[in-house]
C-alpha atoms as an extended CHARMM CRD file, in Angstrom:
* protein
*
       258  EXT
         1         1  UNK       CA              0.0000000000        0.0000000000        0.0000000000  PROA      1               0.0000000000
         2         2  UNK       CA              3.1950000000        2.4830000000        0.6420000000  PROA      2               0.0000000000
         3         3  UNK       CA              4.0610000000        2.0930000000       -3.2160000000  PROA      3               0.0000000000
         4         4  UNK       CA              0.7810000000        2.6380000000       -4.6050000000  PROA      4               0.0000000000
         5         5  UNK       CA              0.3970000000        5.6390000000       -2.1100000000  PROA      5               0.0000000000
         6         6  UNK       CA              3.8120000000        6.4850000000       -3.3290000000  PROA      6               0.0000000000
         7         7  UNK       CA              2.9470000000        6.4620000000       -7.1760000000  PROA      7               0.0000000000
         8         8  UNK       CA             -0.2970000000        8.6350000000       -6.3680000000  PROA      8               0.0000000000
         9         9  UNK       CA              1.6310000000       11.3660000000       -4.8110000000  PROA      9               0.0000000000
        10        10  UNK       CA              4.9500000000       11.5620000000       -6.8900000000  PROA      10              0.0000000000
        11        11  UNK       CA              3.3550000000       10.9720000000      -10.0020000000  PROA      11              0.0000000000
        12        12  UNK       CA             -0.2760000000       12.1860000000       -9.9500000000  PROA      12              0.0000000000
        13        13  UNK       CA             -0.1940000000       15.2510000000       -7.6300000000  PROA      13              0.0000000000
        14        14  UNK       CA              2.5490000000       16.4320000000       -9.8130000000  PROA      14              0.0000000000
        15        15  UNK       CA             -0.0780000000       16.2360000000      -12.5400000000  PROA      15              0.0000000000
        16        16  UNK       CA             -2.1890000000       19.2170000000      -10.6200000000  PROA      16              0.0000000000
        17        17  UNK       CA              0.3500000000       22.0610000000      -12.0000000000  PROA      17              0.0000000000
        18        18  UNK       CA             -1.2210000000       21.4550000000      -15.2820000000  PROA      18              0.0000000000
        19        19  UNK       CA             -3.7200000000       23.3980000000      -16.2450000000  PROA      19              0.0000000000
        20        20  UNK       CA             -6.0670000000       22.3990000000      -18.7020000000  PROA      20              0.0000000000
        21        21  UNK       CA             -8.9230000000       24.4990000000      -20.1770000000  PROA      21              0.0000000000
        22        22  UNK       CA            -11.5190000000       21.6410000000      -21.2930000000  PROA      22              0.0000000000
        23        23  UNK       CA            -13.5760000000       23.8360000000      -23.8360000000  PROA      23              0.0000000000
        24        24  UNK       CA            -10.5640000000       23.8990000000      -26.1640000000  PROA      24              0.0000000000
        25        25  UNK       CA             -9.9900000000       19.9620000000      -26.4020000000  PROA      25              0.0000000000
        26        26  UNK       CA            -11.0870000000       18.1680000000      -29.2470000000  PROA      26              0.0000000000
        27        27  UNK       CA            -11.8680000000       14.6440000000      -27.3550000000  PROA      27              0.0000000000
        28        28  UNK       CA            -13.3030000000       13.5800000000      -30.6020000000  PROA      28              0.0000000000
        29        29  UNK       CA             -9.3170000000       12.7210000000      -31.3590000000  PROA      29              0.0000000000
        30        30  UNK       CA             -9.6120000000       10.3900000000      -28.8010000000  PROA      30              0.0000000000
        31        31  UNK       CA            -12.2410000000        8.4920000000      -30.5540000000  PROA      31              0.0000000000
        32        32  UNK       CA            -10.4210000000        8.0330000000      -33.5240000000  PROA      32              0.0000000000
        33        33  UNK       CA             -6.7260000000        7.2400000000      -32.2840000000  PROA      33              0.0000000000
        34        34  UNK       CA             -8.4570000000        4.2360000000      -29.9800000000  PROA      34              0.0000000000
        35        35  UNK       CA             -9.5300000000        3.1330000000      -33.4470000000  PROA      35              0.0000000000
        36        36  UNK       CA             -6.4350000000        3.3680000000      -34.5730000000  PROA      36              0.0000000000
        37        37  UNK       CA             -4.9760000000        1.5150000000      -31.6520000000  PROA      37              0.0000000000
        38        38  UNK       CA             -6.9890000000       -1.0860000000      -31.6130000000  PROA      38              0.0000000000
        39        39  UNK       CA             -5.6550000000       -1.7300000000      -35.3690000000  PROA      39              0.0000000000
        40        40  UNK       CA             -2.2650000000       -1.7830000000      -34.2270000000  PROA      40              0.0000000000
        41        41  UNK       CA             -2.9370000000       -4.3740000000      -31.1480000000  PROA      41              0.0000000000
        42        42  UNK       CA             -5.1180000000       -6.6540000000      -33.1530000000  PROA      42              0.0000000000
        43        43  UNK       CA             -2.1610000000       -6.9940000000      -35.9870000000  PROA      43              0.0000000000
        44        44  UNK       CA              0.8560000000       -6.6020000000      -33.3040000000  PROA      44              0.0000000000
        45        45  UNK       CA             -0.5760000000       -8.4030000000      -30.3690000000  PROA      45              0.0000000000
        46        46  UNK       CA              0.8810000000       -5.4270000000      -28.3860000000  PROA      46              0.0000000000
        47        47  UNK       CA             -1.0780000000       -3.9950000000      -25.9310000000  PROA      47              0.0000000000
        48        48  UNK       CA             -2.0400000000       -0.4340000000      -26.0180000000  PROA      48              0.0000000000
        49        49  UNK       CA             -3.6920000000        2.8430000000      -24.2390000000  PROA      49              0.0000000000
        50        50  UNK       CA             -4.0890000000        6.5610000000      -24.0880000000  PROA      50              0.0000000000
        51        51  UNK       CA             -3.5580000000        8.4060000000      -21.0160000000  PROA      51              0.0000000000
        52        52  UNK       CA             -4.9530000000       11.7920000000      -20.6600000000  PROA      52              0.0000000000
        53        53  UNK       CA             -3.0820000000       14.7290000000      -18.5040000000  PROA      53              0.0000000000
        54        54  UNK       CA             -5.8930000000       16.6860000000      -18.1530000000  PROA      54              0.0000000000
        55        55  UNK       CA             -8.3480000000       13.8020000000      -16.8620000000  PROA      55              0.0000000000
        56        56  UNK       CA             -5.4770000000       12.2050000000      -15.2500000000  PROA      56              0.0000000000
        57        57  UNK       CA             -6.5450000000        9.3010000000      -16.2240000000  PROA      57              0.0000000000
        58        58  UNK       CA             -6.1000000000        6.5400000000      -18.6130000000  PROA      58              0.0000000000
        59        59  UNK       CA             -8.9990000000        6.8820000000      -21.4790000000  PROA      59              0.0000000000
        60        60  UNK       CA             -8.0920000000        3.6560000000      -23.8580000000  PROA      60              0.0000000000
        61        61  UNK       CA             -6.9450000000        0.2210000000      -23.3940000000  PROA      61              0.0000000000
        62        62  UNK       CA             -7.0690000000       -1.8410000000      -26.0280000000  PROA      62              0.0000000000
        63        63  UNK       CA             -9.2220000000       -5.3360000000      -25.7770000000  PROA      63              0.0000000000
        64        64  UNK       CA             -5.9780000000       -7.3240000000      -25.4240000000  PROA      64              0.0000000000
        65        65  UNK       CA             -3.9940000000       -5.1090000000      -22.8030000000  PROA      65              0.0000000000
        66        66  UNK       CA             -4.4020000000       -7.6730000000      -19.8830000000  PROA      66              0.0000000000
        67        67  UNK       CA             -4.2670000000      -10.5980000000      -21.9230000000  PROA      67              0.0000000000
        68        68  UNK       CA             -0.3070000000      -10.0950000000      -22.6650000000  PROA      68              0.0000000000
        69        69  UNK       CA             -0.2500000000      -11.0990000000      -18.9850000000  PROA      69              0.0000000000
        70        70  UNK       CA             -2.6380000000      -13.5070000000      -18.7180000000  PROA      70              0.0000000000
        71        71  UNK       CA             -5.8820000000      -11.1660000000      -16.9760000000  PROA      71              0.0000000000
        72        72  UNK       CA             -9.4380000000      -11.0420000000      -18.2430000000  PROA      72              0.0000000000
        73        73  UNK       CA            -10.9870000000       -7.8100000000      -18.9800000000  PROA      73              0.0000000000
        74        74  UNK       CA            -13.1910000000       -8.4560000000      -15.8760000000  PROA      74              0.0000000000
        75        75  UNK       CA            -10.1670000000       -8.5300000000      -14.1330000000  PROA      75              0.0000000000
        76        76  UNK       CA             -9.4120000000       -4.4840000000      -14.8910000000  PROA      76              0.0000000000
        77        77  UNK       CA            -12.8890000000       -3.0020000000      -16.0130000000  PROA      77              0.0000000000
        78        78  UNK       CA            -13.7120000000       -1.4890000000      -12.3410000000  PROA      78              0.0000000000
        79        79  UNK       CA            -10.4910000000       -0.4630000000      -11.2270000000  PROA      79              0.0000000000
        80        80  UNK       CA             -8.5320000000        0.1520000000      -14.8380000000  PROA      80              0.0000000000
        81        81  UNK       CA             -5.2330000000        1.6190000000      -14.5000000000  PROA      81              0.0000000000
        82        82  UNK       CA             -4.6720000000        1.0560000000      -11.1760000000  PROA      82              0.0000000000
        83        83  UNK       CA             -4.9840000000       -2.4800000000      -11.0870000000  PROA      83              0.0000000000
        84        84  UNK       CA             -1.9840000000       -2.6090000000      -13.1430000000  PROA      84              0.0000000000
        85        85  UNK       CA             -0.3440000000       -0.4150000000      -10.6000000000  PROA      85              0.0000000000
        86        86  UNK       CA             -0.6640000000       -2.3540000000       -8.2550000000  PROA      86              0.0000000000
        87        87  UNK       CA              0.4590000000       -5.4940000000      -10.3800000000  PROA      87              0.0000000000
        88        88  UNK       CA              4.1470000000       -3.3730000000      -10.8720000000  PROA      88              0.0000000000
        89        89  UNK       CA              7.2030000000       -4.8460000000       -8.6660000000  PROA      89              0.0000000000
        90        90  UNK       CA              7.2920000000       -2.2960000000       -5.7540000000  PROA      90              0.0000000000
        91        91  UNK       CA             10.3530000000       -1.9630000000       -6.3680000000  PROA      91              0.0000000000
        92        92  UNK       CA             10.2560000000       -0.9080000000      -10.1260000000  PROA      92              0.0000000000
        93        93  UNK       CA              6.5470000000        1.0600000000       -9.1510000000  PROA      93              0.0000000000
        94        94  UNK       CA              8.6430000000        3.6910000000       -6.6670000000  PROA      94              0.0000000000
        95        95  UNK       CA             11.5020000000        4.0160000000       -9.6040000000  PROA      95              0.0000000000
        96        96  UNK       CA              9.0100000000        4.5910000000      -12.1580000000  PROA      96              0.0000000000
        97        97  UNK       CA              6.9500000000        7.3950000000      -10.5180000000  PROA      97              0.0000000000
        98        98  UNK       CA             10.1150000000        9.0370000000      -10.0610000000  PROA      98              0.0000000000
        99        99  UNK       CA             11.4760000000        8.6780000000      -13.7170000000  PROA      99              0.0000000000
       100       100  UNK       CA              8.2980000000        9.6990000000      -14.8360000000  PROA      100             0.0000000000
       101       101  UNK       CA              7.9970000000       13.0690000000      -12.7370000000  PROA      101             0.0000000000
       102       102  UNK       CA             11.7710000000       13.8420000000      -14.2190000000  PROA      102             0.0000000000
       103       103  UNK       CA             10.3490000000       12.9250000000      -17.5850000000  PROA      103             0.0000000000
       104       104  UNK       CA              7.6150000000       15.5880000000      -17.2840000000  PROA      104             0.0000000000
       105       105  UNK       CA             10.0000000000       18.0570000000      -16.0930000000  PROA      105             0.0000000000
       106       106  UNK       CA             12.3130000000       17.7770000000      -18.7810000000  PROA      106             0.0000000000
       107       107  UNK       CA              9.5730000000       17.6220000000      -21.5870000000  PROA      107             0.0000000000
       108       108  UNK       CA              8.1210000000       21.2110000000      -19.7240000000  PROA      108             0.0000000000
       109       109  UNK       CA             11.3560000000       22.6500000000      -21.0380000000  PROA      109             0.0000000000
       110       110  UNK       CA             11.6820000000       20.9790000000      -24.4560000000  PROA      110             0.0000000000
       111       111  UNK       CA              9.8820000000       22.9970000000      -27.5970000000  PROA      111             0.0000000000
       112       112  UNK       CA              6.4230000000       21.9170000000      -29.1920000000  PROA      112             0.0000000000
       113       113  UNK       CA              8.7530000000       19.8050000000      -31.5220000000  PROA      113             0.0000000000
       114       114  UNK       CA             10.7150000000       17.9480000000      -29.2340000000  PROA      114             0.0000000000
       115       115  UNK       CA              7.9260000000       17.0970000000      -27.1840000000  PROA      115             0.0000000000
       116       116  UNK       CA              6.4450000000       15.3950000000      -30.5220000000  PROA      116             0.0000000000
       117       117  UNK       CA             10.0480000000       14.2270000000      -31.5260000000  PROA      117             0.0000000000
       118       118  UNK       CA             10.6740000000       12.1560000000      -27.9100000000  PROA      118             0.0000000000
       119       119  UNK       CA              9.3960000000        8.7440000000      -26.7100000000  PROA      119             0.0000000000
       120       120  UNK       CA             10.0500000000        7.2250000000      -23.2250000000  PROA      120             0.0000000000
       121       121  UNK       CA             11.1150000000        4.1200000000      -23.3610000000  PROA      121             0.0000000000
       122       122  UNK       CA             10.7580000000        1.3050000000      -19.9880000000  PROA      122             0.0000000000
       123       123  UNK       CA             11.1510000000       -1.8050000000      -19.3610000000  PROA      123             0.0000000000
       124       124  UNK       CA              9.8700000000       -3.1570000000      -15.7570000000  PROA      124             0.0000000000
       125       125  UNK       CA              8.6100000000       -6.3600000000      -13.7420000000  PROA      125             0.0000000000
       126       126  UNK       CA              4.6400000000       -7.0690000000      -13.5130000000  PROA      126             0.0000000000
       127       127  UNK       CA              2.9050000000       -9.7370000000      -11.8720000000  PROA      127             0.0000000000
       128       128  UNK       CA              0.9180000000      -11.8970000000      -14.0750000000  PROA      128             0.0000000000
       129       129  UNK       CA             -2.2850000000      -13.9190000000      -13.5130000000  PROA      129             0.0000000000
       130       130  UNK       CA             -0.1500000000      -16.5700000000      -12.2400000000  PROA      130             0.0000000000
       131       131  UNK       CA              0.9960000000      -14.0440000000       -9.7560000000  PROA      131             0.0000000000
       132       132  UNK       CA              4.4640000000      -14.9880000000      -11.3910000000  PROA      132             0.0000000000
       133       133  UNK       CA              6.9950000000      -11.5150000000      -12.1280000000  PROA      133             0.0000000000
       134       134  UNK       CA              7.4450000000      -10.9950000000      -15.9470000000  PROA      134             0.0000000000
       135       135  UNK       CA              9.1840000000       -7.9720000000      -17.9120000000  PROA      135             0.0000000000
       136       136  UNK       CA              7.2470000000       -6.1170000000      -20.0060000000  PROA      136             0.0000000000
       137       137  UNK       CA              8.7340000000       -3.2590000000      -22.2440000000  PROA      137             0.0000000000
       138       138  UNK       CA              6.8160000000       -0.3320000000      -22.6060000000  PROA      138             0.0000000000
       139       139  UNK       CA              6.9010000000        2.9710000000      -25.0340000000  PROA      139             0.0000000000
       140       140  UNK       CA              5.5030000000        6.3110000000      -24.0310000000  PROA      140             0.0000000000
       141       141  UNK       CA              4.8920000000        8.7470000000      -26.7070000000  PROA      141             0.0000000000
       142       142  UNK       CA              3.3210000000       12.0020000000      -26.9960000000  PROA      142             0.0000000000
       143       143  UNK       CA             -0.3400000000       12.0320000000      -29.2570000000  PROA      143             0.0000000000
       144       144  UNK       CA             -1.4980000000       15.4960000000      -28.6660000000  PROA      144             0.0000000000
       145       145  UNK       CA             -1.0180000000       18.5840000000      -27.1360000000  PROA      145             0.0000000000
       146       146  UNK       CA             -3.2550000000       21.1350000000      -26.0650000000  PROA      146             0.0000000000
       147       147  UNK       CA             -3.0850000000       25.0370000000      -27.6500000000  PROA      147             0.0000000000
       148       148  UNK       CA             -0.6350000000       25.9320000000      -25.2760000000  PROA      148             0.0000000000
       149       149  UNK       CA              1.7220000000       23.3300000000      -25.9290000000  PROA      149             0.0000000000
       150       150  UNK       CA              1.3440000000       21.2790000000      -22.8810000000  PROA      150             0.0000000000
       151       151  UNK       CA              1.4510000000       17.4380000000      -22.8720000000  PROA      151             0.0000000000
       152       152  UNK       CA             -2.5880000000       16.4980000000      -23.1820000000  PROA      152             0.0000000000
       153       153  UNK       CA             -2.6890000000       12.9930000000      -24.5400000000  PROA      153             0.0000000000
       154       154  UNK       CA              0.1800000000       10.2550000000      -24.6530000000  PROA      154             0.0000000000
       155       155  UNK       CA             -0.4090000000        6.9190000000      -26.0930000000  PROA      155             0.0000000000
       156       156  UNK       CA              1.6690000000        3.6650000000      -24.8690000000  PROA      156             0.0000000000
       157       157  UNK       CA              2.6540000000        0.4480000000      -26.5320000000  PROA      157             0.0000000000
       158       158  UNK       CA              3.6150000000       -2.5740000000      -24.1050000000  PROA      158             0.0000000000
       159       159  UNK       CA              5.0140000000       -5.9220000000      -24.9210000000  PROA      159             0.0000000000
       160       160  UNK       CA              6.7380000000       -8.8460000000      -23.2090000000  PROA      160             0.0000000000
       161       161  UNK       CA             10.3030000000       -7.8380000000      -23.2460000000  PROA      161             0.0000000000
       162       162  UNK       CA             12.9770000000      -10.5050000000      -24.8900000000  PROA      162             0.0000000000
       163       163  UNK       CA             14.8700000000      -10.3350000000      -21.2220000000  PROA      163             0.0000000000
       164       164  UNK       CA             13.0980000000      -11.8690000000      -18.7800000000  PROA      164             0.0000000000
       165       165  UNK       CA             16.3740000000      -11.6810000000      -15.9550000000  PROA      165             0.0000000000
       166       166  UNK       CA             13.9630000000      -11.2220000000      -12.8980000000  PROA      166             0.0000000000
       167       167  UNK       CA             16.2340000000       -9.7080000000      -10.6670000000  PROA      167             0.0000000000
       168       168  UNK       CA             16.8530000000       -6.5200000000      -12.7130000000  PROA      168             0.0000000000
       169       169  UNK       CA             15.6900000000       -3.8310000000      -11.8400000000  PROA      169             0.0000000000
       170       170  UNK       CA             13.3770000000       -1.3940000000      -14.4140000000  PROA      170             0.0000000000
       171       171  UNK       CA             15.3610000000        1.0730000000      -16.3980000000  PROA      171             0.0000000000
       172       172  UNK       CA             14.2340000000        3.9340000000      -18.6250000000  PROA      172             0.0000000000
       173       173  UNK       CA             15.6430000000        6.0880000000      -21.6670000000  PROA      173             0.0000000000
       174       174  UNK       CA             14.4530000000        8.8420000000      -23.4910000000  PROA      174             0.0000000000
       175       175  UNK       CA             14.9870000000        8.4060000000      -27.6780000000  PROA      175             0.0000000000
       176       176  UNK       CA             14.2770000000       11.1720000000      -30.2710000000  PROA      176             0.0000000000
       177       177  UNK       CA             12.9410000000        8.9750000000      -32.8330000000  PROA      177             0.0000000000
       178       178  UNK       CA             14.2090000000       11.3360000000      -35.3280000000  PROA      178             0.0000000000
       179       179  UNK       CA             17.6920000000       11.8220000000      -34.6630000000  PROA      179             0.0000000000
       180       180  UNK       CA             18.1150000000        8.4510000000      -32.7030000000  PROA      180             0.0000000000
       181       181  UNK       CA             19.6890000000       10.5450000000      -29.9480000000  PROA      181             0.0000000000
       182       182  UNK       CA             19.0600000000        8.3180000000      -26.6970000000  PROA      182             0.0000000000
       183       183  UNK       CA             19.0620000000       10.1630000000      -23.4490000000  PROA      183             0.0000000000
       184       184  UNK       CA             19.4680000000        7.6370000000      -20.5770000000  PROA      184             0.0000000000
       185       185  UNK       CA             17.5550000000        8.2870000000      -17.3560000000  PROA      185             0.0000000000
       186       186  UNK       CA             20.2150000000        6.4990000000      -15.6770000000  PROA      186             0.0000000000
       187       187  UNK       CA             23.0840000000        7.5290000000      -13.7630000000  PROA      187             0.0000000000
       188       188  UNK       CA             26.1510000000        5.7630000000      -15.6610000000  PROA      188             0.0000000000
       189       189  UNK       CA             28.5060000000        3.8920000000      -12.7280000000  PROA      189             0.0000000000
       190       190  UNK       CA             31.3150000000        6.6570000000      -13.3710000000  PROA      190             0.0000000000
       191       191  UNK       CA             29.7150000000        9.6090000000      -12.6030000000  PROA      191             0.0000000000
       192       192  UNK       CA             30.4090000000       11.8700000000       -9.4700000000  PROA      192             0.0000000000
       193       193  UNK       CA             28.9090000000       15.0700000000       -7.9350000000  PROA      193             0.0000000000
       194       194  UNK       CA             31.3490000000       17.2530000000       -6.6850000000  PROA      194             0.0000000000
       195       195  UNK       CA             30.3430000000       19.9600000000       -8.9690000000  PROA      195             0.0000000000
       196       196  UNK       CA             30.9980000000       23.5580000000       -8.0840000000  PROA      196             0.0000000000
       197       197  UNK       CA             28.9180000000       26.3710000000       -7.2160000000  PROA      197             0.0000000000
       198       198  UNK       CA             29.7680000000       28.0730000000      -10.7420000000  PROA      198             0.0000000000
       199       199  UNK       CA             29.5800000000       24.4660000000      -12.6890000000  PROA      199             0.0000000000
       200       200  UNK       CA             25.9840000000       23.9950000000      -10.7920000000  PROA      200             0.0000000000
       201       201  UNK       CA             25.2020000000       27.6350000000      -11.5190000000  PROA      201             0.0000000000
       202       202  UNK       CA             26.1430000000       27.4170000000      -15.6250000000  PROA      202             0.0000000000
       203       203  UNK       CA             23.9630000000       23.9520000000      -15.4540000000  PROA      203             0.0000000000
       204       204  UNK       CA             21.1020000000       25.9610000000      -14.6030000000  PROA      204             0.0000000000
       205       205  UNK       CA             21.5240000000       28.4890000000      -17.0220000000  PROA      205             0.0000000000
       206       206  UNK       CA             22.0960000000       25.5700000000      -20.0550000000  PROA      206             0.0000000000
       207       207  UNK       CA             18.9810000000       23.8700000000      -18.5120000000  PROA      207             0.0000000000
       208       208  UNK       CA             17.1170000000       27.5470000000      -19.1530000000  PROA      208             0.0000000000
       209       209  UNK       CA             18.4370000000       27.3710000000      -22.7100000000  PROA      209             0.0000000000
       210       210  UNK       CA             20.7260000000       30.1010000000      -22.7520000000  PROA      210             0.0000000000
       211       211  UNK       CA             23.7940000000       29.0970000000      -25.0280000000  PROA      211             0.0000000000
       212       212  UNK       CA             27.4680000000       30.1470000000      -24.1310000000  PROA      212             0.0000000000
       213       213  UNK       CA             28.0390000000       33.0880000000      -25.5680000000  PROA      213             0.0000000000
       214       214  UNK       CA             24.3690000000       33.7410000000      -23.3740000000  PROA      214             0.0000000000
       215       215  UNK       CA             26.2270000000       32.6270000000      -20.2780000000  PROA      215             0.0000000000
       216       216  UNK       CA             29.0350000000       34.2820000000      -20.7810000000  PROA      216             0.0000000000
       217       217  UNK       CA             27.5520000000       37.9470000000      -21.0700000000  PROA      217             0.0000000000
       218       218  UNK       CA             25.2950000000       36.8420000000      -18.0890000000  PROA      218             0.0000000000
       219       219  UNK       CA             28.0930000000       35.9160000000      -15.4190000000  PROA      219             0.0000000000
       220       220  UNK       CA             30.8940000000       38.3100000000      -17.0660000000  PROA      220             0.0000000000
       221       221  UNK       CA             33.3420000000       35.6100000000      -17.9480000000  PROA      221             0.0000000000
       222       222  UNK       CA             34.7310000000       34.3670000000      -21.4500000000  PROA      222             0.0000000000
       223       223  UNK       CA             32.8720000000       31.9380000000      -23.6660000000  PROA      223             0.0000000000
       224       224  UNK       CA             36.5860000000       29.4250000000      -22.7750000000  PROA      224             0.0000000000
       225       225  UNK       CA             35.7840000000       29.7960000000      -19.5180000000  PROA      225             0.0000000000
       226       226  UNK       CA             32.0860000000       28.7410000000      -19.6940000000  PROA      226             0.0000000000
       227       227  UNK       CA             33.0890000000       26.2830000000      -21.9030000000  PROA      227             0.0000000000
       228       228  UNK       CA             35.7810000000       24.5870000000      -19.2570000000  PROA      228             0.0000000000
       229       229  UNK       CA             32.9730000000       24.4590000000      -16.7700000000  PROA      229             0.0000000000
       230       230  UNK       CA             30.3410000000       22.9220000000      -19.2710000000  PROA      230             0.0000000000
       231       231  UNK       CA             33.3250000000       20.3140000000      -20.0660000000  PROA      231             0.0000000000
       232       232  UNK       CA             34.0190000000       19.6030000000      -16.5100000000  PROA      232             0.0000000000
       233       233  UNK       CA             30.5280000000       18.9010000000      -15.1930000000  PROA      233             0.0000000000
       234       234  UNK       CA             29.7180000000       16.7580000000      -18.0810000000  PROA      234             0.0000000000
       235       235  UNK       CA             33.2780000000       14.7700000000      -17.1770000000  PROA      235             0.0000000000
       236       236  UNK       CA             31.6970000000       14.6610000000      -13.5480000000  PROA      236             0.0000000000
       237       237  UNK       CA             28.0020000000       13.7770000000      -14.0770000000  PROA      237             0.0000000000
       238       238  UNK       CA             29.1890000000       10.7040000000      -16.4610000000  PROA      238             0.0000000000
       239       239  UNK       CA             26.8470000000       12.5200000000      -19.1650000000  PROA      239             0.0000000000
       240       240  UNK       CA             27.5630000000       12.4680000000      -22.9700000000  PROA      240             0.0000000000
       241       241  UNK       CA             25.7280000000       16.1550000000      -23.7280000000  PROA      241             0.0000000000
       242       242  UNK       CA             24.2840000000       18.9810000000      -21.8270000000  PROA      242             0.0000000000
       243       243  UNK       CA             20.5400000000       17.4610000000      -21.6490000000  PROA      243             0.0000000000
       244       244  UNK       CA             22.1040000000       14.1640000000      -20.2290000000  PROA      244             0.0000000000
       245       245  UNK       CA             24.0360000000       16.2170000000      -17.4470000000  PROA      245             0.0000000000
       246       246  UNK       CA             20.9150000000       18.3160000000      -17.0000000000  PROA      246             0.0000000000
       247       247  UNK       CA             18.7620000000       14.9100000000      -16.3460000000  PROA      247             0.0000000000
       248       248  UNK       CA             21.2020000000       13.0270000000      -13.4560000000  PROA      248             0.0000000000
       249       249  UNK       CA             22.3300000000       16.2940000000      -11.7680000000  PROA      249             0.0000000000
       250       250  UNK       CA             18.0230000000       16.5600000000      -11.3470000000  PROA      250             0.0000000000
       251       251  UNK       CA             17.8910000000       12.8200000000      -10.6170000000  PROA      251             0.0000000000
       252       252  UNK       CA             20.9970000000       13.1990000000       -8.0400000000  PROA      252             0.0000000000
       253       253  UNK       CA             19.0440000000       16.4180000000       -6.2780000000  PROA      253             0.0000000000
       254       254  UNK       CA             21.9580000000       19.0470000000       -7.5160000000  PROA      254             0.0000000000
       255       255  UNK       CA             19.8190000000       20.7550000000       -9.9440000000  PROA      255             0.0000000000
       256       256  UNK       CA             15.9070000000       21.2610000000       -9.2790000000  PROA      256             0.0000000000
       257       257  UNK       CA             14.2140000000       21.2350000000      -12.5750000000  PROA      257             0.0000000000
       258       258  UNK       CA             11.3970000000       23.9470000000      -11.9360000000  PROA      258             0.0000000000
């Protein structure tokens, strides 16, 4: 009961800073991407849904979504998405929440574009109807936003994942399907966080967008010298580019994503 409390208040009370104004959805979308969907299960035997940020709430499964693990629709009809919840390895549930909640923060800062152009991509433990832990792999993509650019509808794909090692624990990456860029939500092994007040503060500043020659103007030093601190806390954080470093110093608590 701790982890589902947990997911409720990490996950869906951070879902109360969005604010939706009904009257200027189309839900009639919704309608026709179940259809859509539903296609894509009944050919794929994946299972799929559409969650909706301003109900909070998912809004689609398709007919097969319980079958990959062995339920009956009577199973999920009452309770719906939170019978799967609760079906999650605690474990992988409380790590989940959390990746998700640093998902939605980093997507608050990414352009119209990039929000389209980005997928999260999961894999996790479930119980199944033989209460026995399987991995399922799961994709989370963006379907629609609302006029003012905010996240509204997000559509998921889940399958059984090809590794079924039990005792790993769920892991999660961000890929812009476009580029093939892969952002890992991850901290890699290497990475340490003794980063200094002016590394932290010229994180921030890269997080806010603001390029180097920005930076520099801002804080009165040369574009070298932000450049040597952008080097150094990517060295330190393990991270590959500026968006990686911006994700684990967040996950690690040294940079609040706002």
């Amino acid at each position: 009961m701790a982890t589902n409390n947990s997911i409720e208040e990490i996950f869906f009370k951070f879902l109360m800073q969005f604010k939706f104004d009904e009257a200027q959805l189309d839900y009639s979308v919704v309608q026709k991407h179940s259809a859509i969907l539903q296609t894509l299960s009944d050919m794929g035997n994946s299972g799929t849904g559409i969650f909706d940020y301003c109900k909070r709430q998912v809004v689609f499964y398709s007919s097969n979504f319980g079958a990959l693990l062995g339920y009956e629709p009577s199973d999920y009809q009452e309770t719906g998405q939170k019978f799967f919840m609760h079906k999650i390895h605690p474990d992988d549930a409380q790590m989940l929440s959390i990746t998700s909640v640093s998902t939605l923060k980093i997507f608050n800062h990414f352009s119209s574009d990039e929000k389209l152009n980005h997928k999260m991509i999961s894999e996790y433990r479930i119980l199944n109807a033989q209460n026995q832990y399987v991995r399922l792999v799961e994709q989370y993509q963006v379907l629609k936003l609302d006029p003012k650019g905010q996240l509204w509808l997000a559509f998921n794909i889940v399958d059984i994942s090809p590794n079924q090692a039990e005792s790993e624990p769920s892991k999660s990456q961000l890929l812009n399907f476009r580029t093939g860029k892969i952002i890992p939500l991850e901290a890699p092994p290497k990475a340490t966080f003794e980063l200094t007040k002016r590394e932290m503060e010229i994180l921030g500043l890269v997080r806010n967008g603001l390029l180097s020659k920005e930076i520099s103007n801002k804080l009165s030093i040369s574009v070298h010298t932000v450049n040597t601190h952008r080097q150094r806390f990517l060295e330190k954080l393990g991270a590959n580019n500026s968006m990686e470093a911006v994700v684990f110093a967040s996950k690690f608590g040294l940079l609040e994503l706002a």
